[in-house]
N, C-alpha and C positions, 0 to 999 in steps of 0.2 A: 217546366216542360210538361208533366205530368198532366196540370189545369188544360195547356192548351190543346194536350191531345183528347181530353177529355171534353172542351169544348168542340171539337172537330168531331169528336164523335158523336156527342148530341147531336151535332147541326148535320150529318147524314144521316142518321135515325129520323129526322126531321124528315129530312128530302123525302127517305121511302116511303113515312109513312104518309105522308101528303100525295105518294104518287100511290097509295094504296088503299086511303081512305078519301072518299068521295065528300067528307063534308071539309075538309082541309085541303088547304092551297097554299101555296109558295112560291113568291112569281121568281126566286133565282137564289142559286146558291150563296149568295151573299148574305140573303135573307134569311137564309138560313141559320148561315153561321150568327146574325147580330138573335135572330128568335134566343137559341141558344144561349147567348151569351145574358138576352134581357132573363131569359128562362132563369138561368144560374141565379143571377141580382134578386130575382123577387123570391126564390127561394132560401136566400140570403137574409130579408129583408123583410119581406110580409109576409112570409108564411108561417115564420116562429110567433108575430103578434096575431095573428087568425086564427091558431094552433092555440094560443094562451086563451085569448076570448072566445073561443067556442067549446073550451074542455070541456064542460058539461054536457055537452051539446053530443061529443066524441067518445066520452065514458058512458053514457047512454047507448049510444049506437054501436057499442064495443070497438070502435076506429074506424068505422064505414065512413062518420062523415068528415075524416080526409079525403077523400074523396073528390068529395062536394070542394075541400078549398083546393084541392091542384085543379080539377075543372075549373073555380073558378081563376085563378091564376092562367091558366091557359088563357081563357077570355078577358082577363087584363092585360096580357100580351099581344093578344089579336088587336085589339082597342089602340095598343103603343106602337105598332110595325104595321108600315102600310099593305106591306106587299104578302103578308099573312094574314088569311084570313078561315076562320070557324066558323060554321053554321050555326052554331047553336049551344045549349049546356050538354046537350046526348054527345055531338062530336067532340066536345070538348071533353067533354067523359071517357069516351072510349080512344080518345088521343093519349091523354096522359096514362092511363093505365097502361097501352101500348108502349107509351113508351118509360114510363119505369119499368116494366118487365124486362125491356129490351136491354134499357141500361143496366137492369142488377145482371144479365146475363154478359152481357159485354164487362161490364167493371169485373165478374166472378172470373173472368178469363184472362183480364190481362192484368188481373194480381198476381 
């Protein structure tokens, strides 16, 4: 139950922030919900091996360039779901930051 309300919550974080950043689009709440849910998988999935291959990369930059992989993850999302679509690495930057902030304030609240 937990997952899927936390799915449902991503996938409105979604909706806003697409209705509030100009480089992000999302032609329907559906798409939403699936962005979310592909979001979740590749954090799953490819993020701990991009995390592992670029540690050096990351201990350098003291974890700035996480960053760089949830942008990029954003824009393998945009790439997988039609109806989502990112302009670029900037929006995809300033997407996912948005929305981690969002969710660590959402997840801080309804623990």
């Amino acid at each position: 139950m937990k997952l899927i309300l936390k799915i449902l919550v991503t996938a409105i974080l979604v909706v806003i922030l697409a209705e509030i950043l100009p480089g992000v689009t999302t032609s329907s709440y559906v798409t939403a919900i699936i962005v979310a849910v592909i979001l979740g998988l590749l954090n799953l999935i490819v993020r701990p091996i991009l995390v592992l291959l670029t540690l050096p990369v990351t201990i350098v930059t003291l974890g700035l360039f996480l960053l760089v992989i949830n942008a990029f993850i954003i824009l393998v999302a945009d790439g997988l779901i039609g109806g989502f679509e990112v302009d670029g690495f900037w929006w995809a930057l300033i997407f996912s930051v948005c929305l981690s902030i969002l969710q660590s304030i959402l997840d801080s609240i309804t623990d």
